[in-house]
C-alpha positions as CSV (number, residue, x, y, z in Angstrom):
1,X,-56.4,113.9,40.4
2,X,-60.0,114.7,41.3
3,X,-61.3,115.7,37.7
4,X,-65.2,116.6,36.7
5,X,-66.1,118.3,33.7
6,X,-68.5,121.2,33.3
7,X,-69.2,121.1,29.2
8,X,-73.0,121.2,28.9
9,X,-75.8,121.6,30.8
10,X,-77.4,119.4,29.2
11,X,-76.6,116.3,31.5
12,X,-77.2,118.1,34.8
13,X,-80.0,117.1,36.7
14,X,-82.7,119.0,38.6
15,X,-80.7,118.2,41.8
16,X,-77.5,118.9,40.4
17,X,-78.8,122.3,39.3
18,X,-80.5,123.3,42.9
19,X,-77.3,122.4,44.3
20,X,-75.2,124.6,42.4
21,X,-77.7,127.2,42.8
22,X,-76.9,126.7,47.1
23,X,-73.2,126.8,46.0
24,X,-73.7,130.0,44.3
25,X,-75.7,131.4,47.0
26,X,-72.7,130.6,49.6
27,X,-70.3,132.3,47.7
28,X,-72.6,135.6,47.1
29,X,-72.5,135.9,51.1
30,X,-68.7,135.3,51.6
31,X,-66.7,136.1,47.9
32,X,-63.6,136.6,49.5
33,X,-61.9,132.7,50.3
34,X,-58.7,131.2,50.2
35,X,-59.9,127.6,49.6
36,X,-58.0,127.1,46.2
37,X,-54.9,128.5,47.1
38,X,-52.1,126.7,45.5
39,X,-54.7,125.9,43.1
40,X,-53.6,127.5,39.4
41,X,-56.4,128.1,36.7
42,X,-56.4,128.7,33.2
43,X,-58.3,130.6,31.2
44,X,-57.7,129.8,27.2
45,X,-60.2,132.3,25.1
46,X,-60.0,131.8,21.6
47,X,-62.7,134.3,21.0
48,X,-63.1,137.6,22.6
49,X,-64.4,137.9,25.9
50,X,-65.2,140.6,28.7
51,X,-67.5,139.5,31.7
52,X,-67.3,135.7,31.0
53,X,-63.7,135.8,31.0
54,X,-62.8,138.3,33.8
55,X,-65.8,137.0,36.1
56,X,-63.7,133.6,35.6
57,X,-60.5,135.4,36.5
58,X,-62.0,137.4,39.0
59,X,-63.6,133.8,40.8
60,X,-60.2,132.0,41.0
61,X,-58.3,135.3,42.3
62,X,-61.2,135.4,45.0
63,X,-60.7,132.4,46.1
64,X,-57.3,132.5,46.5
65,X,-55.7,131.0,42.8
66,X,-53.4,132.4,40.6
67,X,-54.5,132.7,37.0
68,X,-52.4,132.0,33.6
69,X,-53.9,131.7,29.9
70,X,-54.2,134.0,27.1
71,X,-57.4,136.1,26.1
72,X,-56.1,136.4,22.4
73,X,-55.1,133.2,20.1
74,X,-52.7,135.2,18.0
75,X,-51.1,135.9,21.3
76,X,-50.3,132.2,22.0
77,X,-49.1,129.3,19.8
78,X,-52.1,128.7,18.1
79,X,-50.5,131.4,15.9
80,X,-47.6,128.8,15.0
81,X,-49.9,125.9,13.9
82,X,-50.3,124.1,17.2
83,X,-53.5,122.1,17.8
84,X,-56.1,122.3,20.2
85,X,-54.7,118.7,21.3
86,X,-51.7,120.5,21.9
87,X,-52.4,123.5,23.6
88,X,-54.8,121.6,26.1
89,X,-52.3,118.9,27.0
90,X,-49.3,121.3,27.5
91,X,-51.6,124.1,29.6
92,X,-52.8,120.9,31.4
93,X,-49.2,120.4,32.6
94,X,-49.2,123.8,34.5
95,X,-52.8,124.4,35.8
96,X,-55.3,122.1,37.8
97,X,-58.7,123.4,35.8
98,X,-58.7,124.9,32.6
99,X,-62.0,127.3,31.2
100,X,-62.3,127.8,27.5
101,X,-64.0,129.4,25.0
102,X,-63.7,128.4,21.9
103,X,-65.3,129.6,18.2
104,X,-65.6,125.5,17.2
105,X,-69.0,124.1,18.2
106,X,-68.0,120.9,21.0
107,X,-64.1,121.8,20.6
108,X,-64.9,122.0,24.7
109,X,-66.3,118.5,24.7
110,X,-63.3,117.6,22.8
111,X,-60.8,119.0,24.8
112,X,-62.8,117.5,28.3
113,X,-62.3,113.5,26.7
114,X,-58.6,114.6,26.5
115,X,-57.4,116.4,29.2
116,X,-56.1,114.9,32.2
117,X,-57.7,118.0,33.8
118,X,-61.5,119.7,34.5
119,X,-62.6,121.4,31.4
120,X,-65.0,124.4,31.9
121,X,-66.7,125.4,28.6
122,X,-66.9,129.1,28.3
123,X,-69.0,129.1,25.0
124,X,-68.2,126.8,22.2
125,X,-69.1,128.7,18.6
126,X,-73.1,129.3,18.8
127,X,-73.8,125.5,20.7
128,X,-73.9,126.3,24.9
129,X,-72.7,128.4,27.3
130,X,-73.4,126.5,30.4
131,X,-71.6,128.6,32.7
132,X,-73.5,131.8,31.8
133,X,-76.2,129.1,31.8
134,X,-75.8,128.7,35.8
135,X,-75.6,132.4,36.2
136,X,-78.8,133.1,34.5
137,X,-80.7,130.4,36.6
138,X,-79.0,131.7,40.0
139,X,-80.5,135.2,38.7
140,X,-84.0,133.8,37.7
141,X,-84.0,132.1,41.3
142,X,-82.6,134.8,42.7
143,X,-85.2,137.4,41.5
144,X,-88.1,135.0,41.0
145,X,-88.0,132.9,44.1
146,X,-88.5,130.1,42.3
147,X,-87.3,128.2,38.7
148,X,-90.9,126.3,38.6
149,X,-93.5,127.7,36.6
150,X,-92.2,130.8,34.7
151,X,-93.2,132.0,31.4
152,X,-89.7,133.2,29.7
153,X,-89.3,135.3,26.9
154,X,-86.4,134.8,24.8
155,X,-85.8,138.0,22.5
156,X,-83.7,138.7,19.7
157,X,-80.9,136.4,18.1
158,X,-82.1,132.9,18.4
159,X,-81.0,131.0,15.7
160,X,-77.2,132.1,16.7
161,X,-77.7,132.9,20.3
162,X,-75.6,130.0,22.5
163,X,-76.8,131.2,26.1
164,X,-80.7,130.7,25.1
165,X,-80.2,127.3,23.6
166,X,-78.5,126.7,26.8
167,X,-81.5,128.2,29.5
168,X,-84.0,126.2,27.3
169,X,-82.1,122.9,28.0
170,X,-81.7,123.8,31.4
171,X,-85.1,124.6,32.2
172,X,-86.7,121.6,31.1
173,X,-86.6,120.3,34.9
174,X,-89.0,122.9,36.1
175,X,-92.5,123.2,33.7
176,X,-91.8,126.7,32.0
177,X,-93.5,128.2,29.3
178,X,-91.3,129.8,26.6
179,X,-92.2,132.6,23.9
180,X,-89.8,133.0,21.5
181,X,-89.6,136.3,19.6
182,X,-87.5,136.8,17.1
183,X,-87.4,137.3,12.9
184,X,-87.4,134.7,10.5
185,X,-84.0,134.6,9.9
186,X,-83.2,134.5,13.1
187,X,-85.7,132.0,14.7
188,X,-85.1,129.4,17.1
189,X,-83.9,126.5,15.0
190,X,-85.9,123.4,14.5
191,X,-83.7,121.3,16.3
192,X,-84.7,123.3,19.7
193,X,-88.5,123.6,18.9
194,X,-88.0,119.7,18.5
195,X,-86.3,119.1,22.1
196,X,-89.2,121.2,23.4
197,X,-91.4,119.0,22.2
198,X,-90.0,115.9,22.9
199,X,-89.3,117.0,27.1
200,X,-92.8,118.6,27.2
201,X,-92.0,122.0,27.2
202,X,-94.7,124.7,25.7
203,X,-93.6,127.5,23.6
204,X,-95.0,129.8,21.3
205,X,-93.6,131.9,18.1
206,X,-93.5,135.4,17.9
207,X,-92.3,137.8,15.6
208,X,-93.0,141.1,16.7
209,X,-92.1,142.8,20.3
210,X,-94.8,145.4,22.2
211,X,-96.5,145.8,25.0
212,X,-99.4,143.6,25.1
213,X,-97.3,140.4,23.9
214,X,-94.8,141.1,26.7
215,X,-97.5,141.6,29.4
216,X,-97.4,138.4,31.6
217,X,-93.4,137.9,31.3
218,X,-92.0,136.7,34.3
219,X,-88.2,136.9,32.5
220,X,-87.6,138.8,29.7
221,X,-84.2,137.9,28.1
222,X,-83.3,139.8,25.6
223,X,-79.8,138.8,23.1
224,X,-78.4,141.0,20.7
225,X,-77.7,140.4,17.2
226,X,-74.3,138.8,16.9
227,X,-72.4,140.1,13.6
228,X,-69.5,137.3,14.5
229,X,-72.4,134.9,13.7
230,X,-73.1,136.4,10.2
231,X,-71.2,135.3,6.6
232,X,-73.5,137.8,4.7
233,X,-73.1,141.4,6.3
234,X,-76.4,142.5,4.6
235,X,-78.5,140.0,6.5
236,X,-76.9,141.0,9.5
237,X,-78.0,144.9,8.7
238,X,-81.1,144.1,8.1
239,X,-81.9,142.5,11.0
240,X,-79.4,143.9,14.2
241,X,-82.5,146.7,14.9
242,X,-85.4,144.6,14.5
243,X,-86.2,144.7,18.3
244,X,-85.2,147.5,20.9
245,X,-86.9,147.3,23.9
246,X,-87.9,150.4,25.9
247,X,-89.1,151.6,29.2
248,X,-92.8,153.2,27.2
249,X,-93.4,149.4,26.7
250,X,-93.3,148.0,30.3
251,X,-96.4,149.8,31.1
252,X,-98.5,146.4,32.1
253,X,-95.4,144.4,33.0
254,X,-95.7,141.9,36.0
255,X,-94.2,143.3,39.1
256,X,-92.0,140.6,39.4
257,X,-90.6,140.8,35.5
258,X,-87.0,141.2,35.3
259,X,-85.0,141.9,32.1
260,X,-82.0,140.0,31.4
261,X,-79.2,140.3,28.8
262,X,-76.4,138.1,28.7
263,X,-74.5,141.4,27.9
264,X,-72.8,143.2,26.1
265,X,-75.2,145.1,24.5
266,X,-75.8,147.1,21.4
267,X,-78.8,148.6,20.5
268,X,-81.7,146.1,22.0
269,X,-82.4,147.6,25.1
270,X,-82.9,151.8,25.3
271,X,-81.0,153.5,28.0
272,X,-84.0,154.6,29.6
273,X,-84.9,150.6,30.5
274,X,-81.9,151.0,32.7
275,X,-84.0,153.8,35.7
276,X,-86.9,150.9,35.4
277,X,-87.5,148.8,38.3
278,X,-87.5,145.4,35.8
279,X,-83.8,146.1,34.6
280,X,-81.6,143.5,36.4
281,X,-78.8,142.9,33.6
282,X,-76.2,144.4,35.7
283,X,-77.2,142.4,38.5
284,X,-77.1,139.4,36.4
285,X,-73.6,140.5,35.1
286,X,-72.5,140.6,38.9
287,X,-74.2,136.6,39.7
288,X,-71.8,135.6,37.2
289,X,-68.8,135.9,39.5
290,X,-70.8,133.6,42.4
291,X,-72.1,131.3,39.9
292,X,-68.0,130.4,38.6
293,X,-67.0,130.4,41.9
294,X,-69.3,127.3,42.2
295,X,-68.8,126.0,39.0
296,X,-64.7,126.1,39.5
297,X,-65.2,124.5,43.3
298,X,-67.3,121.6,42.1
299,X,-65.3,120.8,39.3
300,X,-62.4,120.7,41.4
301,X,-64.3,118.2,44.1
302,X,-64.8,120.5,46.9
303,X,-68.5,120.1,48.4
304,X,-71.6,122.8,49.3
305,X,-70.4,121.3,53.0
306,X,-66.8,122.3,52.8
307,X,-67.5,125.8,51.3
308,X,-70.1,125.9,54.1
309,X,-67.6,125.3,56.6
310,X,-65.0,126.9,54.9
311,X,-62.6,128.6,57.5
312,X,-60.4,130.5,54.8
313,X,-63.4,132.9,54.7
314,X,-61.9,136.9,54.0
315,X,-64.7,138.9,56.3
316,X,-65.2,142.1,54.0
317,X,-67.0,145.4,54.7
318,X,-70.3,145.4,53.2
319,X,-70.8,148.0,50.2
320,X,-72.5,151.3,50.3
């Protein structure tokens, strides 16, 4: 069997990454496919999920798979004692991809040098999260026209926050400039300020959030504070409403700034930013299900060409 892994983004070139983004734009015009049917996909989520796991659900159903796996550990035999090995080898007996999310930084990378099967990482413990990874570029693209040349702002949680240590990595092809705003506590570690550094990436350090800092964003992406993340419950109340961001402060935004949120969200982002013409989280939300469409495809082998010329397309009315 055809087998390609999709742990980290890491590894992926600048093609590699353009070329997804074309996969991604394929299946945004035509969703509805049958070119994996008899194709079965697992989804193992050891952690809770919402979007990432039904967008992965929703993308092999689409395209014509059927879908087993379990969104709840306890509700499998993890609850008996049996191993990661274990689980991955059996579910590998019964499904031709499997996607995973797992609490255990590289537990995917793990289960990808054992399976006889394509491994999708869907989040491994506060590490990567490639596959929201390739959503958030196809929405930068997507709203920006371009991934060259932006200046990002990162917001919020990113000492603990998997999908920003993931974009960083990933944008390292394409000359950005990075602000990072966060508190102390929750600061982008050192290990990512020293990866900037060593790919020539600029950055700078912020700890507070208004107007005037915020003023030449091209992407603002905010991250809520994860209290999963936290062993001291204290720390994590003293810091969860350090930054809300709210439609009084967009007042010299950029007119092409979108705000992105890897979702869900607590208390980061007023209500009222929702009615702004920069809100695009819901959007982004939505690029998810093209962006694992792709990701699911390539892992399994099947080309930008063959999707291209795909003639299992399901013609659908447009929306309202």
């Amino acid at each position: 069997m055809y087998k390609r892994n999709f742990v980290t983004i890491a590894n992926l070139s600048k093609e590699k990454i353009l070329y997804m983004i074309e996969l991604a734009k394929e299946f945004e015009k035509h969703p509805n496919r049958e070119i994996l049917k008899g194709k079965v996909v697992a989804t193992l989520f050891y952690e809770p999920s919402t979007r990432t796991r039904l967008s992965f659900e929703t993308a092999a159903n689409r395209l014509g798979a059927r879908v087993i796996g379990f969104s709840d550990a306890k509700a499998s035999s993890v609850s008996k004692g049996e191993t990661l090995k274990d689980t991955i080898l059996m579910v590998a007996n019964y499904a031709d991809v499997i996607a995973m999310r797992h609490y255990i930084e590289g537990a995917a990378q793990y289960a990808s040098e054992i399976s006889p099967v394509p491994i999708i990482n869907a989040g491994d413990g506060a590490h990567q999260h490639p596959s929201q990874c390739m959503l958030d570029l196809y929405t930068i693209y997507q709203t920006q026209g371009t991934l060259e040349n932006l200046n990002i702002y990162l917001v919020g949680d990113l000492k603990y926050g998997r999908t920003v240590h993931s974009l960083l990595m990933a944008m390292r092809h394409f000359n950005p400039t990075f602000h990072f705003i966060a508190p102390t506590e929750l600061s982008m570690p050192n290990e990512y300020k020293m990866y900037c550094n060593e790919k020539g990436i600029r950055f700078e350090e912020h700890t507070t959030l208004s107007e005037d800092i915020i003023a030449d964003a091209d992407i603002i992406y905010m991250t809520r504070v994860q209290k999963e993340r936290f062993s001291d419950l204290m720390e994590y109340e003293r810091v969860k409403n350090t930054y809300v961001l709210k439609a009084s402060m967009l007042g010299k935004a950029k007119a092409n700034m979108k705000i992105l949120h890897p979702l869900p969200r607590v208390n980061e982002i007023a209500y009222d930013v929702d009615e702004t013409p920069q809100a695009y989280y819901i959007q982004q939300a939505r690029n998810g299900l093209y962006a694992r469409e792709a990701i699911i495809c390539d892992v399994l082998g099947i080309s930008l060409d063959e999707v291209r010329n795909d003639p299992t397309i399901i013609q659908q009315p447009q929306r309202q």
